[in-house]
C-alpha positions in Angstrom: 34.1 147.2 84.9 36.6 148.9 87.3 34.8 147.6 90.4 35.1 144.0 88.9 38.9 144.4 88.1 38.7 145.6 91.8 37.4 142.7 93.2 39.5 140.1 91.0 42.4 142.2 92.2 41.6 142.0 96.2 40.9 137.9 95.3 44.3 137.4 93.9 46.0 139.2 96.4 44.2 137.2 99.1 44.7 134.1 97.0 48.2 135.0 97.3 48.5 135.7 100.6 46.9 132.7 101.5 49.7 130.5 98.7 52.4 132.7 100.2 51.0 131.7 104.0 51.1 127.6 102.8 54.7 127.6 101.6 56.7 128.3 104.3 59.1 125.8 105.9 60.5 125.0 102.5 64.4 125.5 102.4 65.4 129.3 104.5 61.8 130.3 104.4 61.1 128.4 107.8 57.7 128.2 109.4 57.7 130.4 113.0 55.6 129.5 115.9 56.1 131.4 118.9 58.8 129.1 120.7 61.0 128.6 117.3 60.7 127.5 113.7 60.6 124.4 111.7 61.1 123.1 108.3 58.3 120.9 106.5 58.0 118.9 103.1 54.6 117.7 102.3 53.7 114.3 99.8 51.7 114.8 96.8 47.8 114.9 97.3 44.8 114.7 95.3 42.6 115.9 97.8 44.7 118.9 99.6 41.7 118.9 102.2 42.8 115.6 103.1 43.9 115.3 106.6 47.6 113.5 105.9 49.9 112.0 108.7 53.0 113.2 109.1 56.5 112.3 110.8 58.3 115.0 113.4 62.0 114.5 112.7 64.7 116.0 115.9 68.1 116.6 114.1 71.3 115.7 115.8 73.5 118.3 117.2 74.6 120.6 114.8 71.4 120.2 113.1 68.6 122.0 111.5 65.2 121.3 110.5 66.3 122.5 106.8 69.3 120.3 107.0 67.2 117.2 108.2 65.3 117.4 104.9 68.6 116.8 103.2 68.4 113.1 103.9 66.5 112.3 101.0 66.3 108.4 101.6 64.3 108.9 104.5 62.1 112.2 103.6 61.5 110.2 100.3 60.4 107.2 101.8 57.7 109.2 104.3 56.8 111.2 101.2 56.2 108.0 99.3 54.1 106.7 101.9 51.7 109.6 102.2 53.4 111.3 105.5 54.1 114.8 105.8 58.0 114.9 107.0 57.8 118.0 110.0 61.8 119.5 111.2 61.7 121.2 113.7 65.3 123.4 114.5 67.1 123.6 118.0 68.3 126.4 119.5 72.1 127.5 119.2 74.0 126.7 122.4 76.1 129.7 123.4 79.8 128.7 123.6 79.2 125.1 122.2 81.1 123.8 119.3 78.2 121.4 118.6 75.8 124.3 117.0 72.2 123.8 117.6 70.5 121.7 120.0 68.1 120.5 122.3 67.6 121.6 126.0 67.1 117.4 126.5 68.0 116.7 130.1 65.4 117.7 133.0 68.8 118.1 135.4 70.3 120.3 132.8 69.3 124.0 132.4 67.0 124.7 129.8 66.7 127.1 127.1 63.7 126.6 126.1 60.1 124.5 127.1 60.8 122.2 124.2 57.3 120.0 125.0 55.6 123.2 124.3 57.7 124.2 121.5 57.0 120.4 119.7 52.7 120.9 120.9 53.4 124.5 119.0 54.8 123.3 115.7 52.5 120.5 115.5 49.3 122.3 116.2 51.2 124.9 114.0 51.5 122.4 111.1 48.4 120.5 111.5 46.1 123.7 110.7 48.5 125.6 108.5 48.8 122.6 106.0 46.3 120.4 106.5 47.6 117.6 108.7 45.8 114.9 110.8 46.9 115.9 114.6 46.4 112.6 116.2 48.3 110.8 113.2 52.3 111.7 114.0 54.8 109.6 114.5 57.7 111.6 116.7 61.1 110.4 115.5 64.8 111.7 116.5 68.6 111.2 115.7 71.5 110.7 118.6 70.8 114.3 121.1 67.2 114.1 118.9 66.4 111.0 119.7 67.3 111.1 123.4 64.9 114.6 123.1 62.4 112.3 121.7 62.7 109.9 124.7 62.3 112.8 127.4 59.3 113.8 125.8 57.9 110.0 125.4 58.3 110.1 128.6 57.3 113.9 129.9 53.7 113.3 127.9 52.9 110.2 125.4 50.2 112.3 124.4 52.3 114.8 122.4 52.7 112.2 119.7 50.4 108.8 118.7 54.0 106.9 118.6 57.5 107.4 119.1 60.3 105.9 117.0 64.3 107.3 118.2 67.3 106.6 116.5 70.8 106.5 118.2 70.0 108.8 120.9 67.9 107.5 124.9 68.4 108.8 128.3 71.2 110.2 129.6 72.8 109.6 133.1 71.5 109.8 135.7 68.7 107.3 134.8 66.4 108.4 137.7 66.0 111.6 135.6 63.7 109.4 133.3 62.2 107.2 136.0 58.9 109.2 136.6 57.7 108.4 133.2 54.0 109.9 132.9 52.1 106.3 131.3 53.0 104.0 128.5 53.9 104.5 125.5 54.2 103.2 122.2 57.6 103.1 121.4 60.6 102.0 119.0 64.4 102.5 119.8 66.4 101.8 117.2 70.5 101.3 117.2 73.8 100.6 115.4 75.6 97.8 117.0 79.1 99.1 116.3 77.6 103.4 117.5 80.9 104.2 118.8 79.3 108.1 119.3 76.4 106.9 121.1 77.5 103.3 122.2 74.9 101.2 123.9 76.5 101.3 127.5 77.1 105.5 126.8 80.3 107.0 127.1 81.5 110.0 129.1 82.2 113.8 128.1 83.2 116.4 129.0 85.7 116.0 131.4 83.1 113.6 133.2 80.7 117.1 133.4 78.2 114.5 131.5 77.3 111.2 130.7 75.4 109.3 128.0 73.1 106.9 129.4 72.8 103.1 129.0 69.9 102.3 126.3 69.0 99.0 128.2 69.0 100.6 131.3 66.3 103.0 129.4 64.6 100.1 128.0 64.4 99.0 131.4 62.7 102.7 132.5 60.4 102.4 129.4 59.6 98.2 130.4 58.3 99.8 134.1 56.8 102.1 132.7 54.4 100.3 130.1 54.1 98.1 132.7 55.8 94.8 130.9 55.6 91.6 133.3 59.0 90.2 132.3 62.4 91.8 131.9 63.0 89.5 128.5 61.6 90.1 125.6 58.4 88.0 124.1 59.4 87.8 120.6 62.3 87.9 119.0 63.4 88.5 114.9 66.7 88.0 113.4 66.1 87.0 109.7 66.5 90.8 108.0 68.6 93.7 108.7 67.3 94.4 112.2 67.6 92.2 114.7 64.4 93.0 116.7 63.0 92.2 120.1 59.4 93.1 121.0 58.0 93.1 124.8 54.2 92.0 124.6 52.8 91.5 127.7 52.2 95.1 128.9 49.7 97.5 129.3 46.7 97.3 126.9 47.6 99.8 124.2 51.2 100.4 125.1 54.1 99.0 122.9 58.1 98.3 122.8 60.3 97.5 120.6 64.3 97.7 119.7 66.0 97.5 116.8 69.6 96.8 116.4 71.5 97.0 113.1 75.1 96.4 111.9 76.4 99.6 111.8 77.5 102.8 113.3 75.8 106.4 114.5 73.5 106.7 111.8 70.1 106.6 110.4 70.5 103.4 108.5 68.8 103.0 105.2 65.7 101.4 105.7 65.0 102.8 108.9 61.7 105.1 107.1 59.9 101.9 106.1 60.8 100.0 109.1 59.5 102.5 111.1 56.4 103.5 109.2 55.2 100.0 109.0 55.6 99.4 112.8 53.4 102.9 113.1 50.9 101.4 110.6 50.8 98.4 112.7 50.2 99.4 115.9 46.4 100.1 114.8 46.1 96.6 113.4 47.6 95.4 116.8 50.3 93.2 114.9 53.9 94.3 116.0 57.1 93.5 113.7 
């Protein structure tokens, strides 16, 4: 009898363990990986053996990964749709009254490898909870999103898409010229950003400049190897007003949103965003 309650004893305490191991990364009790740590809200499941997608979120500066799981319309819409939602935290920038950020711009010193740190969390992820590696949709707000395009750029391998918000390259534009192959990729923009306009604007006592998004589009055109400078399609009937470039490299995509609005993740963004993902396996853009 005593070896039985023994056993059951050990069990429960690996069963615990292994419970204790899974539910990191909710509120403080982040997940760590050896470059950082990150936040992480997972749908419901039937299955829990299921391999899931998820979405990899890049706060804005400031940010957190717990903080980015504050916006509720858009974790809620991922959720909803079966996605893991992955938020990842930047590092705190000594002297900088912007908090926590992302070491973005290849000219600018860096704090950390943040390419490895994004292959470490999602590897991280993928086996801690279940998640289907080669199913991520990378995603980024303002200094997040221009992150995200750096990395589009550094490897489209680290993620199967790539879907910024308010955030591209930064000046100078040749930092982003050597673009590693295509990509499929969605920029998406408020009209009236007046934080991150479309043309950029200058800080910092002209130290640094934003870049100019359709000069980036431009970069990201070369490098998906588009024939044309205009776009192929065009859509103006909802809230975006989209523009697609179709005639590139076999497997590669572009597209840009524009909204009416400021610096913001615009409500509606999630689902527009997941059902250009879904789409890009069906080959149907928009």
């Amino acid at each position: 009898m005593r070896t039985l309650l023994i056993t059951f004893a050990v069990l429960v305490a690996l069963t615990s363990q292994s419970f204790a191991d899974q539910v990191c990364g909710i509120g403080a009790d982040e997940c760590d990986v050896a470059l950082g740590k990150y936040n992480i809200e997972l749908p419901e499941r039937a299955d829990p053996t299921q391999l899931i997608p998820a979405m990899i979120y890049l706060h804005g500066a400031g940010g957190s990964g717990q903080r980015s799981l504050k916006n509720r319309e858009m974790v809620e819409t991922f959720l909803s749709r079966g996605y893991a939602v992955i938020a990842p935290s930047g590092l705190k920038r000594p002297n900088s009254k912007f908090g926590p950020g992302w070491s973005f711009h290849p000219k600018r010193e860096k704090r950390r490898d943040e390419l490895a740190f994004m292959k470490e969390v999602m590897a991280d992820a993928a086996s801690r909870f279940n998640l289907d590696r080669d199913t991520m949709l990378m995603t980024g707000f303002s200094i997040g999103g221009s992150m995200v395009w750096y990395l589009a750029c550094e490897d489209p391998n680290v993620a199967k898409a790539f879907a910024p918000v308010a955030g591209s390259f930064w000046r100078p534009h040749d930092a982003g010229t050597d673009c590693s192959g295509p990509v499929k990729f969605l920029h998406t923009h408020g009209w009236r950003d007046g934080t991150v306009p479309l043309e950029g604007r200058v800080l910092g006592n002209f130290r640094i400049e934003q870049g100019d998004v359709f000069v980036g589009l431009q970069i990201m055109r070369k490098t998906n190897g588009c024939w044309n400078h205009k776009a192929d399609r065009y859509d103006t009937s909802g809230k975006f007003w989209k523009r697609w470039w179709i005639k590139c490299t076999e497997g590669s995509a572009l597209q840009f949103n524009l909204f009416d609005g400021g610096h913001g993740v615009p409500k509606g963004w999630a689902e527009e965003a997941i059902n250009w993902f879904e789409a890009l396996d069906k080959a149907e853009q928009g």
